[in-house]
N, C-alpha and C positions, 0 to 999 in steps of 0.2 A: 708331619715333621720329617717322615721318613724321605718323601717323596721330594721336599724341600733339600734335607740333606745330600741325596741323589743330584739334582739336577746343579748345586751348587759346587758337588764334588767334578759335573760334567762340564760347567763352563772352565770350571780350575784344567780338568786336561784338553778339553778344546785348545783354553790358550796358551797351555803346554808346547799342545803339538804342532800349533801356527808355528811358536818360536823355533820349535825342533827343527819343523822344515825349513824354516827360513837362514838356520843353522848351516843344515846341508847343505842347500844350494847353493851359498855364499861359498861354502868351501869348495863344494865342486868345478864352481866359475873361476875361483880367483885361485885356489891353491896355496902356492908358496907366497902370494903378496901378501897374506893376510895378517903375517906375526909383525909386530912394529910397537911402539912405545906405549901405545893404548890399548891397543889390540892385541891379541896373543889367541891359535887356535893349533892341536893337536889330536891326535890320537891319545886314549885312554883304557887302558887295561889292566888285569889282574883278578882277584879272586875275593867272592864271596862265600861268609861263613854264615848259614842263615837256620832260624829254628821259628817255630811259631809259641808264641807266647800258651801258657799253663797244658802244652800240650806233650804228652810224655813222647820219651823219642831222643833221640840224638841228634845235632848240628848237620846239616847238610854242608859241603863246599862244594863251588862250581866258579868256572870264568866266570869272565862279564869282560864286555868289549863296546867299547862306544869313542866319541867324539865329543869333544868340549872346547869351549870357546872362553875367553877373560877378559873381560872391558874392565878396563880401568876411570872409576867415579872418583878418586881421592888420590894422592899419593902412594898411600898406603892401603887402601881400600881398594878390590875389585868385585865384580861381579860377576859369578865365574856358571853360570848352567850348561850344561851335558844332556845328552842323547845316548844314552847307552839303549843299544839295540841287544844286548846280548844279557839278560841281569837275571839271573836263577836265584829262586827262592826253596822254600819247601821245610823238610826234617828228613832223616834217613834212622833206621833200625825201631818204627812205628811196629806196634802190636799189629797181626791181620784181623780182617774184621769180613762178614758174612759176604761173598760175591752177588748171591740170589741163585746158585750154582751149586747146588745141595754135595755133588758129585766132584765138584773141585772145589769145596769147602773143606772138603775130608783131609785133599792134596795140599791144604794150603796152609791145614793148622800148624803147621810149627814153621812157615815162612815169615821172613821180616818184610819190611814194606818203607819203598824210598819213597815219598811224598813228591814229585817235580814239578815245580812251580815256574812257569817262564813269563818273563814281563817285558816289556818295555817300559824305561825308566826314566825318568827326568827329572833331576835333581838341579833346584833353582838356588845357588848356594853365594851369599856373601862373604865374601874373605878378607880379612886384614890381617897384616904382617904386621908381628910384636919385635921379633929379634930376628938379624940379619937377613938369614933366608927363610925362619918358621913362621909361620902362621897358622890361625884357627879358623875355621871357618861354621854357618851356620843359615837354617834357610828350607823353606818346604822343599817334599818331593812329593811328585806324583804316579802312578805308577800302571799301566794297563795291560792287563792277563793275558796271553795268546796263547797258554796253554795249559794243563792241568791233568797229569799224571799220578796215577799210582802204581807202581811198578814193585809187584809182589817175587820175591828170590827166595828160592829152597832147596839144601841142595841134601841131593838123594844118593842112593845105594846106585842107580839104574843113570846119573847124572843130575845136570842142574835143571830146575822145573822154574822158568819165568812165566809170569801174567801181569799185562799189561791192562790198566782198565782207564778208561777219561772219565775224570771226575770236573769235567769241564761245569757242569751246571747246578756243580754246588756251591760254585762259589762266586762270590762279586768280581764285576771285570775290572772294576776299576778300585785302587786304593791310593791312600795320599796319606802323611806323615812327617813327622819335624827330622831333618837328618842333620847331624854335627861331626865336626872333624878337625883334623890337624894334619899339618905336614910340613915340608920341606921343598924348596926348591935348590937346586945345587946351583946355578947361574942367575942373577940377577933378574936377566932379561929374558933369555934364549935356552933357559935348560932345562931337563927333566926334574919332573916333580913327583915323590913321592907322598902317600897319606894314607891316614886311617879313617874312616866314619862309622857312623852308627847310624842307622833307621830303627824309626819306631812308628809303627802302623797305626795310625787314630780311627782308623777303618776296620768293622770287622771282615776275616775272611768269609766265612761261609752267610750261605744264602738266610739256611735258618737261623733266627734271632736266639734260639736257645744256644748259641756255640759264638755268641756275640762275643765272648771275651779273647777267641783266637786272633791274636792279631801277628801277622810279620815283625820278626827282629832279626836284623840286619848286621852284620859288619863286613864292611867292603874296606880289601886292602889295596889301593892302587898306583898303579906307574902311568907320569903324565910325560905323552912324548913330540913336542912341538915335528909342527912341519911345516920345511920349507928355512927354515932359522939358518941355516949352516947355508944353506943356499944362496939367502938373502945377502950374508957376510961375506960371500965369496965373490958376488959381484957388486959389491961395493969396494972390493980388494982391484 
């Protein structure tokens, strides 16, 4: 079952990250032609608020910067998935816990511990617009780990005592989850869009099955900023 879930979880970002690239490249080639009636592509940034499910600790915040694109299947319907290369996860102000380091165990007892979580993200997100410029939207995301910090802070008589440790190989590389949102565009067509979402991880994080219930919870608050648009308008003028 496990191994089945695994390999279902890998073609889901296999075909992630065909679409992702295929993303990129389109924008790299074409640029500024790419925003038009059906089509719409920008830059996307802002900041995540992220904690791991039943896990004590406070919210971590951090960027996140990516690129997204909007096909339009309905009127009022589009198809909006993103490539965020930038998307931090984690908790911050974690209990410390045993290095293996008898001698900097001692150093560490009354240090906190930021959790950093860095992924690569791909949120495959259906959107329809209810009233003027709002809409909700809804739709998996998938998500793949490229790094895995714990960053121990203490701060002393003598100054501040940091330890860094990779907690790379306790955890799964890859995770995926339902994400939902809402937002606003200011311009009909051509203009920056703000939102909120929520992720919720159906994956668990760590390796071992006993810490199965740790899962990522998400809220990403974001600014969507078309490129090429004002361009486009200008030499049509």
């Amino acid at each position: 079952m496990v191994i089945l879930r695994r390999s279902l979880l890998l073609f889901l970002f296999l075909f992630a990250v065909k679409l992702a690239t295929s993303q990129v490249l389109i924008a790299l080639l074409f640029g500024d032609k790419l925003n038009s009636e059906k089509v719409q592509f920008g830059l996307s940034t802002g900041l995540n608020v992220t904690s791991i499910n039943y896990f004590e600790g406070d919210p971590r915040v951090g960027a996140n910067f990516g690129l997204y694109f909007n096909f339009r299947i309905h009127p009022k319907i589009w198809f909006s998935p993103s490539v965020m290369m930038l998307y931090p996860a984690g908790g911050s102000n974690l209990a410390p816990y045993p290095t293996g380091d008898s001698t900097l165990d001692v150093s560490l007892t009354d240090a906190r511990v930021k959790r950093d979580l860095r992924y690569l993200s791909i949120p495959l997100m259906f959107r329809g617009y209810y009233y003027k410029g709002f809409y909700a939207e809804l739709g998996p995301q998938v998500m793949y780990l490229s790094s895995a910090t714990d960053k121990f802070q203490h701060d002393t008589e003598a100054g501040e005592l940091r330890f860094d440790r990779n907690v790379e190989d306790q955890f799964n590389r890859l995770d995926a989850g339902l994400c939902l949102g809402m937002g606003y565009k200011v311009m009909r067509r051509d203009g920056m869009t703000f939102g909120a979402r929520f992720y919720y991880g159906f994956v668990g994080l760590h390796q071992d099955p006993a810490a199965a219930n740790y899962r990522n919870t998400i809220f990403t608050f974001h600014l969507g900023i078309p490129v090429g648009a004002k361009h486009k308008e200008a030499k049509k003028d």
